[in-house]
C-alpha positions as CSV (number, residue, x, y, z in Angstrom):
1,X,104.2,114.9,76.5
2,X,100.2,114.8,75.5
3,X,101.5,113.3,72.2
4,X,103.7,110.4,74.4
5,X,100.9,109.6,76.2
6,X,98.1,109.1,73.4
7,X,100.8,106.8,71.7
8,X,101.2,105.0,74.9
9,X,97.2,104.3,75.1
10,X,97.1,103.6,71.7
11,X,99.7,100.7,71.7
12,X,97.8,98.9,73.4
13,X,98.2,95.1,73.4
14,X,101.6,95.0,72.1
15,X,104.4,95.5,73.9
16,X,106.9,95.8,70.8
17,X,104.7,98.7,69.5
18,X,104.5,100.2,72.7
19,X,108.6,100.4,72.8
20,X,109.0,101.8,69.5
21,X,106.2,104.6,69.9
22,X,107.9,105.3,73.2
23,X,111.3,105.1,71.7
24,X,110.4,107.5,68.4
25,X,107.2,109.2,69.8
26,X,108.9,111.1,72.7
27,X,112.1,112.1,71.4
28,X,110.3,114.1,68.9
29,X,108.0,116.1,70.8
30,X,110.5,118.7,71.8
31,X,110.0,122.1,71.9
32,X,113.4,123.0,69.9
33,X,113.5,119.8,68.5
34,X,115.4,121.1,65.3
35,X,118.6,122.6,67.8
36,X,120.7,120.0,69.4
37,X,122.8,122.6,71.2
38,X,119.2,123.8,72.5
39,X,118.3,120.2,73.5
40,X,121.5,119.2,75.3
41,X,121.3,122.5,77.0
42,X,117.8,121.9,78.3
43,X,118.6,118.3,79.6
44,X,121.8,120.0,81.1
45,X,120.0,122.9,82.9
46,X,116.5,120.0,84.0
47,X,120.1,117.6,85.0
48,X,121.2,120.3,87.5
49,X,118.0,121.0,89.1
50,X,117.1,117.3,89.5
51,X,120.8,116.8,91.2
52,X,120.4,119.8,93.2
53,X,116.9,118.6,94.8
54,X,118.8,115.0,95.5
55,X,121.5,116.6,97.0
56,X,119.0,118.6,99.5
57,X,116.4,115.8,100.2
58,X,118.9,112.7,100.3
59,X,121.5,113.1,103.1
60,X,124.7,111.5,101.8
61,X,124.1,111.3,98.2
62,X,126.2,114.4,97.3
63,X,129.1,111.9,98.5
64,X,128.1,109.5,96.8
65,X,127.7,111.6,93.4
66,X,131.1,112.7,93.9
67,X,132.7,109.0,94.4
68,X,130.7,107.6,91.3
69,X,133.2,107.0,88.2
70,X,129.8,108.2,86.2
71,X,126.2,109.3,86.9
72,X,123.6,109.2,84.2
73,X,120.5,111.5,85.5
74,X,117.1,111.6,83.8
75,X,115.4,114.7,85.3
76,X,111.9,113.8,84.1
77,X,111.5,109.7,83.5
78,X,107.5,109.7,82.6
79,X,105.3,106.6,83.2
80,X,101.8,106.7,81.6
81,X,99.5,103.6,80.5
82,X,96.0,101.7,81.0
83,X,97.2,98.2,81.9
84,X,99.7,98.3,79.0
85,X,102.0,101.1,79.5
86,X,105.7,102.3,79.0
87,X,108.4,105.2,80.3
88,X,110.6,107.1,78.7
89,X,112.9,110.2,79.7
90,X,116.2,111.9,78.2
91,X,119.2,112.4,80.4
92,X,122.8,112.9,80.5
93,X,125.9,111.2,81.7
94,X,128.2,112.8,84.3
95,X,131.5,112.5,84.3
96,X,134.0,114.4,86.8
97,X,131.0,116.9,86.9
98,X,131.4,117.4,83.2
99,X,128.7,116.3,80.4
100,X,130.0,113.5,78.7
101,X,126.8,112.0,76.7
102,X,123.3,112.0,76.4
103,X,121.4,109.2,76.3
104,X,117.4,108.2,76.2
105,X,115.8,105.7,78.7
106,X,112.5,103.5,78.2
107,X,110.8,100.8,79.9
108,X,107.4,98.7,78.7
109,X,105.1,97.5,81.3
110,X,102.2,95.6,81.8
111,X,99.9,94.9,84.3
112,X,97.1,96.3,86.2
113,X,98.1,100.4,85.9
114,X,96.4,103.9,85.0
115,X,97.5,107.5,85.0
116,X,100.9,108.6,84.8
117,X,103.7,109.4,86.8
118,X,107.0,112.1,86.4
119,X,110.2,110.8,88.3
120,X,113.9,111.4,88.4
121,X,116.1,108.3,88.2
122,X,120.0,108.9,89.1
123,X,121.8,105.9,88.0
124,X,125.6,105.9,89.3
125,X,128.4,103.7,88.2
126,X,130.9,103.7,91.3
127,X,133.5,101.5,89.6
128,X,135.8,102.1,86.7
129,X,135.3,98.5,85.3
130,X,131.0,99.6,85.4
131,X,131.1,102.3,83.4
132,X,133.5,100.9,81.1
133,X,131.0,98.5,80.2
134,X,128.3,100.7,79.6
135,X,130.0,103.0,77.8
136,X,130.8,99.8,75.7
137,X,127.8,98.8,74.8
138,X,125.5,100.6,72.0
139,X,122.6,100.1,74.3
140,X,122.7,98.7,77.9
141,X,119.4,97.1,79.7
142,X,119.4,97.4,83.6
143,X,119.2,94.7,84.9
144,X,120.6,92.4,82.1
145,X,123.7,94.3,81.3
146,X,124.4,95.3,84.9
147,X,122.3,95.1,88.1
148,X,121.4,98.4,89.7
149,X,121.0,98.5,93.4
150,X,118.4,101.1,94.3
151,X,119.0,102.9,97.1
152,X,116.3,104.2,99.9
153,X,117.2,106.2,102.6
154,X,117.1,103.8,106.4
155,X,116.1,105.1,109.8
156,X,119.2,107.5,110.3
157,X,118.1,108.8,106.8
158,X,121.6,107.7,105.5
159,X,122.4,105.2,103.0
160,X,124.0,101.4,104.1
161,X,127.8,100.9,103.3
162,X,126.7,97.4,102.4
163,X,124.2,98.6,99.4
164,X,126.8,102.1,98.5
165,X,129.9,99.4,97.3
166,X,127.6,98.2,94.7
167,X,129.2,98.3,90.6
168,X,125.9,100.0,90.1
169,X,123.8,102.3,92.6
170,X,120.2,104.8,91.6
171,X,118.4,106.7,93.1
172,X,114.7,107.2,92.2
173,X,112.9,110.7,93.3
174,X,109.4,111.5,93.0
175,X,107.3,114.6,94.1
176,X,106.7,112.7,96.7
177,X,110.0,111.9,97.7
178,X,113.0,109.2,97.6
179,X,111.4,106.0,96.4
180,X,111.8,102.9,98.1
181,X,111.4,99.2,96.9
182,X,111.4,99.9,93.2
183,X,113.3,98.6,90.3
184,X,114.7,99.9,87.0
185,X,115.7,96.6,85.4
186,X,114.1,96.6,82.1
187,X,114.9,99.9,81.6
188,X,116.9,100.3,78.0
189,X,119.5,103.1,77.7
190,X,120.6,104.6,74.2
191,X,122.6,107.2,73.3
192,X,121.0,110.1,71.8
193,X,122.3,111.9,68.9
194,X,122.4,115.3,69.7
């Protein structure tokens, strides 16, 4: 990721630039690179563990997993910048429990930011006619395409019924914990051939 972040510093004013060095820049910094059975078998493996820690720090999103139709999860969704920044991550779509597609996400920024930050983001589709459409689509933009509703954990540490019967739900998890109060709309999904 050294390589992601000097393109993100050096893109500097322009926010175009900064999406296509994060788009291209990232994907190709790899360590097996060359083996797509290598790659989808890392972003499986960094998937599981990213589920498994939401599934132990979030009471009720197991549940919730379970009811989506489809749940794209991007272990490791890296922010970096100085005042112009961007984020980008490689995940995989869930379906029945079963890889069904991988995909990359990025997001430009700007505004007053330094340093960089690793999340996860889980992005579930709970209803048939949700994923439908992203699957449609050759690239789908949250919060354009479809709204995500991100969900924080209340006082009882469960998730409201009100926000859960969303089309689209997410979850975002840092080291620190579940993040409340943040948005992924912006965020551009592709498919990744791999």
């Amino acid at each position: 990721m050294d390589k992601s972040k000097r393109n993100f510093m050096a893109a500097g004013a322009s926010m175009v630039a900064l999406t296509i060095l994060t788009t291209t820049g990232c994907t190709t910094t790899s360590g097996n690179m060359g083996d797509p059975a290598a790659q989808r078998k890392a972003i499986d493996s960094a998937a599981d563990s990213a589920l498994d820690r939401l599934f132990k720090e979030v009471p009720g999103s197991q549940d919730l997993v379970k009811s989506a139709q489809g749940v794209l999860v991007f272990p490791t969704f890296v922010s970096a910048g100085f005042i112009v920044g961007g984020a980008h991550g490689r995940g995989v779509m869930r379906e029945g429990g079963k890889s069904t597609g991988y995909f990359s996400m990025t997001e430009g920024s700007f505004g007053w930011l330094a340093g960089a930050q690793s999340q996860a983001v889980f992005i579930l589709f709970m209803t048939e006619e949700s994923l439908k459409r992203f699957q449609a689509s050759n690239g789908w933009t949250a919060g354009v395409d479809g709204s995500v509703a991100i969900l924080s954990a209340g006082a009882n540490a469960q998730v409201s019924t009100q926000t859960a019967q969303q089309p689209v739900v997410g979850y975002v998890l840092t080291n620190a914990g579940l993040m409340a109060n943040v948005s992924v709309n912006g965020s551009r999904i592709t498919p990744l051939n791999i």
